[in-house]
C-alpha positions as CSV (number, residue, x, y, z in Angstrom):
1,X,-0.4,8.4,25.9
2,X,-2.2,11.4,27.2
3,X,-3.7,11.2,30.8
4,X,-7.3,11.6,28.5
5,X,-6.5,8.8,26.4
6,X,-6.0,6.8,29.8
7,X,-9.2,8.3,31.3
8,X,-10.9,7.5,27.9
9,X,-9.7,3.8,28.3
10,X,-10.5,3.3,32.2
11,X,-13.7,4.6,31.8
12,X,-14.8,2.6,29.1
13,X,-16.3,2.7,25.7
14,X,-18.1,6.0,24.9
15,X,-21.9,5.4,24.1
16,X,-21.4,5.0,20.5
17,X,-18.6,2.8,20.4
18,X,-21.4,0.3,22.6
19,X,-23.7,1.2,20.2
20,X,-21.3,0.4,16.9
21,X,-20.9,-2.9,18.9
22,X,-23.9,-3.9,19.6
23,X,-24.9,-3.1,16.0
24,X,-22.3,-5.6,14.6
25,X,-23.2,-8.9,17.1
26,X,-27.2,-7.6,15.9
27,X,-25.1,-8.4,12.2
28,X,-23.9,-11.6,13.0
29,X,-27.1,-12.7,15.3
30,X,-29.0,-12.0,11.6
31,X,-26.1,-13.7,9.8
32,X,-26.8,-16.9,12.3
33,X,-30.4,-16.9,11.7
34,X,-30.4,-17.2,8.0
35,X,-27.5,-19.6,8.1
36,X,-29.8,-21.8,10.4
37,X,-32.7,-21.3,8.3
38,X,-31.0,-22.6,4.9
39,X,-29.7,-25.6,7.0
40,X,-33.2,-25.9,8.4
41,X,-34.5,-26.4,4.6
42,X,-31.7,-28.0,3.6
43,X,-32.8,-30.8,6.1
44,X,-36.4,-30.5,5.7
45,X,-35.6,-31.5,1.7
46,X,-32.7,-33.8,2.5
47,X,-33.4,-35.4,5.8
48,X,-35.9,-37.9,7.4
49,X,-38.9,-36.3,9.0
50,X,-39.4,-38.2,12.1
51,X,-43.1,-39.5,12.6
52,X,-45.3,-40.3,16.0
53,X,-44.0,-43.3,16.3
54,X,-40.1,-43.3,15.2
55,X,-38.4,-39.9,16.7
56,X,-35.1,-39.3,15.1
57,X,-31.5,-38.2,16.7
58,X,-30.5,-34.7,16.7
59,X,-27.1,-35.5,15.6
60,X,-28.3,-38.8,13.0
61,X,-27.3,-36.6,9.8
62,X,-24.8,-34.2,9.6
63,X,-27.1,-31.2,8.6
64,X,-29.3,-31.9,11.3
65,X,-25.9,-32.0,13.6
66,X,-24.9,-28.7,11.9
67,X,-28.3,-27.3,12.6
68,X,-28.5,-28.4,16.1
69,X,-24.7,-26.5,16.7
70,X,-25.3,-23.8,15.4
71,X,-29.2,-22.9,17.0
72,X,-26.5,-23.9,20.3
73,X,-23.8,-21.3,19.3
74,X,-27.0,-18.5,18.3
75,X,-28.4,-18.6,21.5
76,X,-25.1,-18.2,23.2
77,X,-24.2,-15.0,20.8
78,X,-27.7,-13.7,21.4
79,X,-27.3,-14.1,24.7
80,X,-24.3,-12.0,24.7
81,X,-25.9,-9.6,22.8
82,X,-28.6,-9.4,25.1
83,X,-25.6,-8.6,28.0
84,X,-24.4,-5.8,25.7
85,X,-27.8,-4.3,25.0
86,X,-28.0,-4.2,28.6
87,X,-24.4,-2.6,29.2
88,X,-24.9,0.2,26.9
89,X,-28.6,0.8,28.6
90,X,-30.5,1.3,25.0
91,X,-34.4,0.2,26.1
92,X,-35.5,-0.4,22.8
93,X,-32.3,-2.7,22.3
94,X,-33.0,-4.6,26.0
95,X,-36.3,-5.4,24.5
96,X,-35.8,-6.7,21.1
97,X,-32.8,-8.2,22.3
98,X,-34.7,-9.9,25.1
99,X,-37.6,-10.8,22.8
100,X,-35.2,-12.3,20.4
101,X,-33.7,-14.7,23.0
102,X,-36.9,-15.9,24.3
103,X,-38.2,-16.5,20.1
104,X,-34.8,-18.5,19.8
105,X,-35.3,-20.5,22.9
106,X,-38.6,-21.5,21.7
107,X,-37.2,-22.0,18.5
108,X,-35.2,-24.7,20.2
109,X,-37.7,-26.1,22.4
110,X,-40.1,-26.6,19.7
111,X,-37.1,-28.0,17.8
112,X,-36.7,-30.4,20.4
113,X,-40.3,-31.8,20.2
114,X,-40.4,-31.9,16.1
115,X,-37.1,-34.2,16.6
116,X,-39.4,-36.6,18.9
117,X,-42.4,-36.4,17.1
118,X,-42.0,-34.5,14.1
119,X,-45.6,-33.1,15.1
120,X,-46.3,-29.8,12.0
121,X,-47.1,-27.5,15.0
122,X,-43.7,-28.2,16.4
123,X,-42.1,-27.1,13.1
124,X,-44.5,-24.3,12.8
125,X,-43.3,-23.2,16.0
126,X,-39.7,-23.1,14.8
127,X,-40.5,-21.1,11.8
128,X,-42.8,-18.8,14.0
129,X,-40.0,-18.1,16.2
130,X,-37.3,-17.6,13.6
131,X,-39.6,-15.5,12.0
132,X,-40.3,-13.3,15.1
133,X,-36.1,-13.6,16.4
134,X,-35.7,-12.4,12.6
135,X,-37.2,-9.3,13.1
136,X,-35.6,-9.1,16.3
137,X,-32.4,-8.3,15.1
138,X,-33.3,-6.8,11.9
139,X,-35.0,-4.2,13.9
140,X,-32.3,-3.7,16.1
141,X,-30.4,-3.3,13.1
142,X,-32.4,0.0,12.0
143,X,-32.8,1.1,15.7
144,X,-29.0,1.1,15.9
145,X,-28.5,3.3,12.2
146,X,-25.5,5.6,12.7
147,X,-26.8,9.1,13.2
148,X,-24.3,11.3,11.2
149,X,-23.2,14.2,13.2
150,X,-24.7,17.7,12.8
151,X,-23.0,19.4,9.9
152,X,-22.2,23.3,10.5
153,X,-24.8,25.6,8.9
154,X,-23.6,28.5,6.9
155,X,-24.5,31.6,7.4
156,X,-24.2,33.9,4.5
């Protein structure tokens, strides 16, 4: 190994490897969010709707217990990506990354207080937030586009 390749290594990922990175947990924040989304429907078909006066448990059906894991293990991964945003210092990825977390938070939150209630403006919360955390990532998804590098230009 080269004294570069060590240099290389000590110093870190280059800029576009961070980038490349933070592209693929932006992937698998979007894969999350539909996933949680299908189970989301999947329940709202399935499941019992809790009412004012009867909340219902958020592990009582395994769907719901799926849902409820998973919106755990999104925010954690988004959370993460937030961190890497941050570490390769991209400030359009900060932001969307930092929006995204704080419409999956909500997400929760609201999540949270449909399971007690099952009040319509909790649920429309959720979708609200999805729909905004959604276009989080998707965005960050077309920020992060590979540029292809400059080809030589001919001169003849």
């Amino acid at each position: 190994m080269s004294q570069t390749d060590v240099a290389v290594r000590l110093a870190g990922r280059t800029q576009a490897d961070k980038l490349a990175r933070l592209r693929m947990a932006s992937v698998g924040a979007v894969t999350m969010l539909v996933l949680q989304f299908i189970l989301g429907v999947i329940y709202n078909l399935y499941g019992t709707a809790p009412t004012a006066k009867k909340s219902i448990g958020l592990f009582s059906s395994p769907v719901l217990a799926l849902h409820v894991i998973l919106g755990i293990l999104l925010f954690l991964a988004t959370v993460v990506l937030l961190i890497r945003a941050v570490g390769a210092r991209h400030g359009l990825s900060i932001w969307l990354s930092a929006v995204g977390v704080v419409a999956i938070v909500y997400a929760g939150l609201a999540g949270l207080s449909f399971t007690s209630n099952g009040a319509a403006g909790a649920s429309l919360g959720m979708s609200l937030a999805f729909a905004v955390a959604l276009g989080c990532y998707v965005a960050l998804l077309v920020v992060l586009v590979p540029v292809p590098p400059a080809s030589p230009s001919s001169t003849t």
